[in-house]
Backbone bond lengths (Angstrom), bond angles and torsions (degrees), N, CA, C in turn:
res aa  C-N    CA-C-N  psi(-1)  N-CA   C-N-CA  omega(-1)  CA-C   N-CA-C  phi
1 X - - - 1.453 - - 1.534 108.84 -
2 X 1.389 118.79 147.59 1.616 105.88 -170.23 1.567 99.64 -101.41
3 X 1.426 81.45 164.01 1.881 93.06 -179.64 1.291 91.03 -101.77
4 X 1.850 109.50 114.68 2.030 134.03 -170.30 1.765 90.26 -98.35
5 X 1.109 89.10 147.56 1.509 103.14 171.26 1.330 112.31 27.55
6 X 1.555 128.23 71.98 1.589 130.47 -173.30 1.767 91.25 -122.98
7 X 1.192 124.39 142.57 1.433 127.58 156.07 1.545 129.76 -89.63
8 X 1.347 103.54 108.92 1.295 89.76 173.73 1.658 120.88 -106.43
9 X 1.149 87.59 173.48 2.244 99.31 -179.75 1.856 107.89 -102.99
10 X 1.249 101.42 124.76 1.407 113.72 172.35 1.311 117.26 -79.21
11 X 1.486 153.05 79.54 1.169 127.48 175.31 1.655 119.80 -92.80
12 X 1.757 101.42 149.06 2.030 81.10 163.38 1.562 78.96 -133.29
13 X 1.544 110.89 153.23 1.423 121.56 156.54 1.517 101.24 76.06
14 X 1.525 132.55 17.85 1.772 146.25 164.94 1.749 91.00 79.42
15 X 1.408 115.31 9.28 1.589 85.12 143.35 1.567 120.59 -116.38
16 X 1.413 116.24 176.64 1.404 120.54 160.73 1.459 111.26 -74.13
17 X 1.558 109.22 147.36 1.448 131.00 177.03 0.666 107.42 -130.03
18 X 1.418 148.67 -40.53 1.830 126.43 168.03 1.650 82.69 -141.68
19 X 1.815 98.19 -151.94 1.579 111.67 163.11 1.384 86.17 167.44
20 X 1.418 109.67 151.37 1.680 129.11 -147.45 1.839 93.47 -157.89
21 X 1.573 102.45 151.69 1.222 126.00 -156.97 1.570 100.38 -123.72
22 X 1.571 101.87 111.06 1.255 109.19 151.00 1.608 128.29 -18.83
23 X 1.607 108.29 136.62 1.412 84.80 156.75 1.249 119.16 -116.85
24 X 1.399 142.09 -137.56 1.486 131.69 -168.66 1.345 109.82 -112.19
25 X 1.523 114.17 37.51 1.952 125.37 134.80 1.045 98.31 -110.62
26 X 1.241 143.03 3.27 1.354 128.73 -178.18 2.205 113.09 89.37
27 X 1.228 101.28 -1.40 1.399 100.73 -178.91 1.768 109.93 -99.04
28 X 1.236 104.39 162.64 1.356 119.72 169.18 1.447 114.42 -148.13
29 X 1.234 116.68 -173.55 1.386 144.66 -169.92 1.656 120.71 -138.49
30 X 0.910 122.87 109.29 1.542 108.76 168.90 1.905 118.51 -143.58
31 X 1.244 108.77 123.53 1.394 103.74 -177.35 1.832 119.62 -72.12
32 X 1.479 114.41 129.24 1.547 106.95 179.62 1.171 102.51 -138.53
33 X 1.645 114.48 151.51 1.505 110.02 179.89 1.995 89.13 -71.90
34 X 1.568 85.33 178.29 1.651 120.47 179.94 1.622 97.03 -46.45
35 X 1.234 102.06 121.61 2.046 96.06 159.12 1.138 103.00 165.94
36 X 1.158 127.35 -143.71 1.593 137.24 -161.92 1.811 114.62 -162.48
37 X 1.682 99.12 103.47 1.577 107.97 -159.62 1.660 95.71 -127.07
38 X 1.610 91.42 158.55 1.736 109.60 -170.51 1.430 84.64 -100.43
39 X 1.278 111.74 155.35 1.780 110.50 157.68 1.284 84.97 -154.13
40 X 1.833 95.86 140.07 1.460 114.24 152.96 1.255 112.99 -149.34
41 X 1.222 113.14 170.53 2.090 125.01 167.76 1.178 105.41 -27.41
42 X 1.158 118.23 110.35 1.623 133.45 168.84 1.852 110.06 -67.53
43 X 1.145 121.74 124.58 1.380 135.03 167.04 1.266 105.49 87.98
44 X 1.750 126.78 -2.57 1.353 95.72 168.70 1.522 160.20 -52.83
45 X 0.986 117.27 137.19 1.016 96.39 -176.07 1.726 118.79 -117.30
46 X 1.233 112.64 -16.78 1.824 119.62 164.68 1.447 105.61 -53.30
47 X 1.031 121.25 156.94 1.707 147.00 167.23 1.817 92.53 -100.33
48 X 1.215 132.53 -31.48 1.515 121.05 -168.53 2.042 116.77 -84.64
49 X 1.312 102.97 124.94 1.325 112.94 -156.83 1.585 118.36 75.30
50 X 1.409 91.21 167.47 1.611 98.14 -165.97 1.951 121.40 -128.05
51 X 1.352 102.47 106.06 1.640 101.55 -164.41 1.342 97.77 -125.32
52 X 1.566 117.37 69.43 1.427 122.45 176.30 1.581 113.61 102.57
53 X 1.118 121.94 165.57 1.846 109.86 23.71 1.320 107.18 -111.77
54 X 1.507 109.93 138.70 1.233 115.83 -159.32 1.825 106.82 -117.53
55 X 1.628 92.67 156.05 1.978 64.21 -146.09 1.943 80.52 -121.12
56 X 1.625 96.56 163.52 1.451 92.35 -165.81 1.633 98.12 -145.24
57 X 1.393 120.65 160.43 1.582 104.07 -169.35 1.945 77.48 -134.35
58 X 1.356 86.20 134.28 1.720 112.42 178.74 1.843 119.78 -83.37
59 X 0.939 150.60 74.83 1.594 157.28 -173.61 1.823 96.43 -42.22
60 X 0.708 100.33 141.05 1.956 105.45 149.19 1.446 106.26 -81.26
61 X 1.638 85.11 145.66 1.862 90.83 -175.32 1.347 144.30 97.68
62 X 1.770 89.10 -43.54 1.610 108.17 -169.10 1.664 124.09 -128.97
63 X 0.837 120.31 152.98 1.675 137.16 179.21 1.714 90.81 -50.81
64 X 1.300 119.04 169.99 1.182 141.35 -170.73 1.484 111.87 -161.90
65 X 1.291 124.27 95.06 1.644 127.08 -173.60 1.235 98.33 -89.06
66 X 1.850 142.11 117.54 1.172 131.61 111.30 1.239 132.10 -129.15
67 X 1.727 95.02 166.14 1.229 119.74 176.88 1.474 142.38 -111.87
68 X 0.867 99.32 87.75 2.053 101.15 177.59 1.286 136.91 -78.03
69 X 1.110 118.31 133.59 1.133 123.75 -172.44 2.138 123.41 -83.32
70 X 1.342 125.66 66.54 1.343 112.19 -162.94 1.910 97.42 -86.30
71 X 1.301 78.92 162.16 1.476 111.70 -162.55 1.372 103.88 -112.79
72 X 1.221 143.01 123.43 1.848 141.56 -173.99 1.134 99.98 -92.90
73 X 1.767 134.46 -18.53 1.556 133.80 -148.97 1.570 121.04 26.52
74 X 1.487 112.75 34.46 1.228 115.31 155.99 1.662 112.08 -83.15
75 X 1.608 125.37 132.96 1.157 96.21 173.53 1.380 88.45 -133.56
């Protein structure tokens, strides 16, 4: 099931740099220079389930496809 309209936080280097909003498949888009960034669920505050931080390394030049898998630990 996708995570619709969720916010997440971009960090590189333990700060935030942007953060971008799902849409209702659960995908987004966000432009970043070249580097290597954590992202997870912005404002959480539960410990139950797992939405990051998921970490992603940026190329110069090129597109960057991922996909994560978060978990709500509702069962």
């Amino acid at each position: 099931m996708p995570l619709a309209n969720a916010t997440f936080a971009v960090e590189k280097n333990n700060g935030e740099v942007t953060s971008f909003i799902t849409d209702d498949q659960g995908r987004f888009r966000v432009s970043l220079p070249p580097g290597h960034y954590k992202i997870s669920l912005k404002g959480r505050k539960s410990s139950i389930g797992r939405f990051g931080p998921f970490e992603a390394d940026v190329a110069p030049g090129k597109m960057t496809k991922v996909q994560w898998e978060c978990d709500s630990g509702i069962r």
